[in-house]
N, C-alpha and C positions, 0 to 999 in steps of 0.2 A: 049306235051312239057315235056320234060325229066329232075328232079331236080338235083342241084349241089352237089355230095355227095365226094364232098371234107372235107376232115376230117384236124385243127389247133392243130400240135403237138405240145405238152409245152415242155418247156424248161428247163431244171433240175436245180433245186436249186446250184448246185455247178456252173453250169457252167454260172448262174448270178452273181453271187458271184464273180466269174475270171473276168466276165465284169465288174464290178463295181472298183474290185481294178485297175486293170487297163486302166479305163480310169477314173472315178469317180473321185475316192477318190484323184489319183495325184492332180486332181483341188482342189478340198477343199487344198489339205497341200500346195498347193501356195498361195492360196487368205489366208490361215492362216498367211500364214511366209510374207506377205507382210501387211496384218494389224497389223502385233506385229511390221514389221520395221516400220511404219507408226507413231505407238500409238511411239512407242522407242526414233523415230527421232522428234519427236513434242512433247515429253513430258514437256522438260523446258520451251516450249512457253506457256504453260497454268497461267503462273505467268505474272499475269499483274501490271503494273508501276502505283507508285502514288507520289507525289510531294514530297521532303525533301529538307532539307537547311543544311550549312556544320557547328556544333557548334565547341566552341573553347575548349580546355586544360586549365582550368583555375587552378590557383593556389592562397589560399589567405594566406596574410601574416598576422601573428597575431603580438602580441607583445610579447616576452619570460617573460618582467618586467613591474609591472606596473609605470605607470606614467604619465606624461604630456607631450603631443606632443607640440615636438620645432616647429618643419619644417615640411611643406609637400613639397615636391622638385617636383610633380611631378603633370600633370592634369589631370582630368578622359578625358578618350579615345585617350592619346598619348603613342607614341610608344618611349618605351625605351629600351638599350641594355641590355644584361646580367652584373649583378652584379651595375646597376645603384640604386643608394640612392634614395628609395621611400617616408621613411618616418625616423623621429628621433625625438627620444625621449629625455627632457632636462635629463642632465647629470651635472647639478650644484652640488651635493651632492658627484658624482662620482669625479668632477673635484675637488673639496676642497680637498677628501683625497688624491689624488694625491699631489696634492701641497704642501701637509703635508709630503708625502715621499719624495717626491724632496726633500724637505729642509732638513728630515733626512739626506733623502741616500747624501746629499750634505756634511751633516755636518760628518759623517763616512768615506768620502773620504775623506775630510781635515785634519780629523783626519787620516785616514792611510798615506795622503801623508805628516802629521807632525812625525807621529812614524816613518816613513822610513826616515825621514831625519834627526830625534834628533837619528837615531842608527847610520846611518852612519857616525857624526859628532861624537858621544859618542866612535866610533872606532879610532877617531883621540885622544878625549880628553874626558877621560871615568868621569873625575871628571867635566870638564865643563858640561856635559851630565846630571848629575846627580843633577846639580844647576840648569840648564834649566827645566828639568822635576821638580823639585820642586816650581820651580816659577810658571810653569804650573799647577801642583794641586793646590797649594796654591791660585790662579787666580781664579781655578774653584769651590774650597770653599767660597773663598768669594763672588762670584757670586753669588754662590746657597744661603748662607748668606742674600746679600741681595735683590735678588729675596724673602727669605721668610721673612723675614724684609719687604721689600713693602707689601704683603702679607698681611701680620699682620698687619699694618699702616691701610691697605683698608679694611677692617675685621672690628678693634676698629671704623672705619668713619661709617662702615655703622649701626653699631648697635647703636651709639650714634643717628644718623639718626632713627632708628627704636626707638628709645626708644621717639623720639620726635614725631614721629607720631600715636604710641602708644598711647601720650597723647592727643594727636591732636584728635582722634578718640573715645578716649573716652570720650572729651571735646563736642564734637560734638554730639556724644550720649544723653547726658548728656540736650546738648540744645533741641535736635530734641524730646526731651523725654517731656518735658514742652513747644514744641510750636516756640521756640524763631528762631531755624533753621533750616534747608530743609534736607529732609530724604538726599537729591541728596550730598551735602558735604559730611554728615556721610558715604555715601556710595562711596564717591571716597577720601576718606582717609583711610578707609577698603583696599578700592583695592592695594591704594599706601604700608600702610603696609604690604600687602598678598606679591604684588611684590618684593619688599626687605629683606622681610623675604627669598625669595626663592633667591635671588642673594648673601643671608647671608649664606645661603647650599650650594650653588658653593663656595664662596671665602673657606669655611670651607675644602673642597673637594680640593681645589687647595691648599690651606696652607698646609694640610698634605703633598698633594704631592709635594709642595716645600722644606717640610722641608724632605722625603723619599728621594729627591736628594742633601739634604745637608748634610746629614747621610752619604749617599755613597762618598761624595764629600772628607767628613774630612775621610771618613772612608780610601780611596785610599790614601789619602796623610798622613795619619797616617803609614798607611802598609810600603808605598814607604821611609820615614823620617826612618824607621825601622831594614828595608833591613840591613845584611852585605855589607857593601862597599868592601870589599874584595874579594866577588864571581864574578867581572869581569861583562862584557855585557851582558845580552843574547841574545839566538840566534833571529836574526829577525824573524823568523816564526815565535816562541815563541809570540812574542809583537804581528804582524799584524792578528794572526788567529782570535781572538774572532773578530777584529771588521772585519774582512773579512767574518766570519759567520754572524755576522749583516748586513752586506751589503747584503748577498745573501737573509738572509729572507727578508729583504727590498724591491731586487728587484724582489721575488717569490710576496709577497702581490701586489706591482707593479702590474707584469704581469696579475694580478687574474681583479687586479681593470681594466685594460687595454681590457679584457677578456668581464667582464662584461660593461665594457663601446660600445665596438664594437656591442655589443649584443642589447642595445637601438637602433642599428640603422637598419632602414630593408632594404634590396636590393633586388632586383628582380631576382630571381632563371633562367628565361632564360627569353632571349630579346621577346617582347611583345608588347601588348596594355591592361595599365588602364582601365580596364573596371566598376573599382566602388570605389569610395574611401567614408571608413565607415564612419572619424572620421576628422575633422582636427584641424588646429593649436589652442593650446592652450585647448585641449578637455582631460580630464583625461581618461585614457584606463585602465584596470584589464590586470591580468597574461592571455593570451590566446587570449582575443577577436582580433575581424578581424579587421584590419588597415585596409586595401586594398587586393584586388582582380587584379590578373595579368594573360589574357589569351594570347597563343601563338598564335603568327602572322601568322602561320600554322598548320594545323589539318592531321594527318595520319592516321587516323579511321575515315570509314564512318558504318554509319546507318542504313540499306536499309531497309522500310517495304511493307512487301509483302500482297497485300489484299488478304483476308480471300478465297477470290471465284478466284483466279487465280493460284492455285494449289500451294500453299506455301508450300507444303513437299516436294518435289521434289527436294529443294536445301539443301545439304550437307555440313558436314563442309567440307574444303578443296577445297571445288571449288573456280576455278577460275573467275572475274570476271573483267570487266570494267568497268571504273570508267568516265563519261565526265561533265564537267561543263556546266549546261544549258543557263549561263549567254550573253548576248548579246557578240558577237566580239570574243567569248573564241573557241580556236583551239586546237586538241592531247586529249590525255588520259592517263587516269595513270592507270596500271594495281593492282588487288589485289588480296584476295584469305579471302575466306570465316574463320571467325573465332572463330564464336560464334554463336548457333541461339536461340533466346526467343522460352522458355519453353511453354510460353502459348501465345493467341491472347490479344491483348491490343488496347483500343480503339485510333483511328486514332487521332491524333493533329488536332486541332480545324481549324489550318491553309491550313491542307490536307485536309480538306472535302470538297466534292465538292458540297454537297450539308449542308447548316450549320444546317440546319435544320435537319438532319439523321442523326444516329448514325453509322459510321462504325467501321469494327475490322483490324486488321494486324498482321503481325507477322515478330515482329524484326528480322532483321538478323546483326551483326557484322563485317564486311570489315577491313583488316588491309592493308593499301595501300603498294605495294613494295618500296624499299627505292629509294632514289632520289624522288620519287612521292610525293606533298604538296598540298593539296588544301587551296582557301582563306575560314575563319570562316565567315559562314554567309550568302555561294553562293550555288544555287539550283544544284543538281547536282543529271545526269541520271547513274544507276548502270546496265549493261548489265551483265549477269548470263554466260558466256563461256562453264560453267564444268568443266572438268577434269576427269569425269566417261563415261565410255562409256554409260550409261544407260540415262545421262545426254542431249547427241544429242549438236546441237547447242545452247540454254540455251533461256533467255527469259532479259525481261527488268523490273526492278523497278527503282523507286526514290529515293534514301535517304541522311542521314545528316553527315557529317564529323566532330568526334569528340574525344575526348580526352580519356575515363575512360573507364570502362568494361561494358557490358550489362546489363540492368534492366528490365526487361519484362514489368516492372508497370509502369516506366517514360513517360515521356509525351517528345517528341521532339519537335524541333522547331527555338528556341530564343537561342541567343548569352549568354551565361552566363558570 
């Protein structure tokens, strides 16, 4: 039996090589380019959804002055339009000095519509003119006369009154000192002299100033009695300027008081719902503190957080996103676009955990909804991830809350504010 001396020629390193790239290696660079489109087109889906609610815009009104609330006009948790009266504050103090200008700026019109009309009469009969105006100062010195005359009447009453209580008091002293009378007299005829003494510093304060316009009083109709009668009329502007400059500061302090009276009162910056009211009627409030609190009856900013283990980096700002209400019966969506995303993870709302007992992480993102788009404050709502990057794919799903302000990586979501 004859052995097989067949001899197995090798194959040269090169021309394995040829075979390799040519059938080989094409394989790998397909199964490459089809697990990178793979990883590419699933990437957004690795972000998985967790529960959020939609919060509101709130805005709280404080008060610019302190004071005492008049009025609350309004209840917690109704809805009021833009520029509705929430709250006001008394304006007694504001309304006195008003009334006090009224009656000036009344008495400065009277007066310009008496000087326009004693000139144009004074142009018929410049000497009848000149008897009228003198009857007139004359009127208003004696007035001012005895304005300070009553003055001084009520001045001598009261101190003849003090000087009797003076004695009163120290009669009473006097008893309460040996027994005979009650500390409680001596001490309310103390009080009655204190009192009267200080009403004896007003009428002193008001007598000067009665007698400073009786000064000016004789002083005008001394000037006027003085005049050359020969220098003719003058001109009407001449006579109405000063008190037409009076009347303007009049009606400048007016406006100011008008200004500040407006200002006690607070209205609602846009139509809403009361969501907290601080203080109410009859409560004394400081410069600043919060009256009430007013959120918008719709919210343009959602929330969405992204858990920790569903690939939260993948979303960019810019991307696009969809926005749907989880709420029973609710239909459509409102589109939005990514606008913010938390720097760091922050622990999940006590409300999102599905387990209460475990702590989870998230990571805020920022949705600013496109216009026309409103959701209700308060309603759960699913955020679907679109993209806008090719690297993106078709995008993924979270949950989040629709609200008002900018991002806070540390807040806690959840609750209506």
């Amino acid at each position: 039996m004859s052995k097989d001396t067949t001899q197995t020629i090798p194959i040269p390193l090169k021309r394995r090589f040829r075979t390799f790239r040519l059938t080989i290696l094409p394989i790998l660079i397909w199964v490459g380019v089809g697990a990178s489109s793979y990883l590419i087109a699933t990437r957004g889906s690795r972000t998985a959804g967790v529960e959020g609610v939609v919060e509101a815009q709130q805005t709280d009104l404080a008060a610019i002055h302190e004071g005492t609330i008049d009025q609350i006009a309004v209840r917690a948790y109704s809805f009021i339009p833009k520029g509705a009266i929430i709250a006001s504050l008394d304006t007694a103090d504001i309304d006195q000095e008003l009334a006090v200008l009224d009656r000036e700026a009344a008495r400065v019109r009277a007066l310009l519509l008496s000087e326009r009309a004693s000139h144009e009469a004074s142009r018929r009969d410049e000497q009848q003119e000149r008897v009228m105006d003198a009857r007139r100062l004359a009127l208003d010195s004696e007035q001012a006369r005895m304005q300070t005359f009553d003055r001084l009447i009520q001045l001598e009453s009261d101190r003849i009154e003090l000087r009797r209580l003076t004695t009163e008091r120290d009669r009473q002293e006097r008893l309460a000192s040996i027994g005979t009378d009650t500390r409680a007299d001596m001490e309310d005829a103390t009080y009655r002299a204190e009192a009267l003494e200080r009403a004896i510093r007003e009428q002193e304060s008001a007598l000067e100033e009665a007698r400073r316009q009786q000064d000016l009083a004789d002083a005008r109709l001394a000037e006027y009695t003085s005049e050359d009668r020969s220098l003719g009329v003058a001109p009407v502007e001449a006579i109405l300027a000063p008190l037409e400059r009076e009347l303007d500061v009049i009606e400048a302090q007016r406006a100011l008081l008008e200004m500040r009276r407006s200002q006690r009162v607070l209205r609602a910056p846009h139509s809403g719902v009361v969501t907290q009211l601080f203080a109410g009627e009859g409560e004394s409030v400081l410069r600043g503190q919060i009256v009430a609190s007013v959120a918008k009856a719709q919210a343009q900013t959602v929330t969405a957080y992204l858990d920790e283990r569903a690939g939260a980096r993948d979303v960019l700002l810019g991307d696009r996103v969809v926005v749907r209400p989880r709420r029973e019966g609710a239909t459509g969506s409102a589109a939005g676009t990514v606008t913010a995303l938390g720097p760091v993870m922050v622990p999940l709302p006590e409300r999102f955990l599905r387990d209460p007992q475990r702590m989870e992480y998230a990571r805020p993102v920022e949705i600013r909804l496109a216009a026309g788009h409103e959701l209700m404050p308060g309603e759960r709502v699913t955020v679907k991830f679109v993209g806008g990057r090719p690297d993106l794919g078709t995008g993924a799903s979270a949950s989040g809350i629709a609200r008002g302000g900018g991002l806070d990586a540390g807040e806690t979501k959840g609750t209506v504010r």
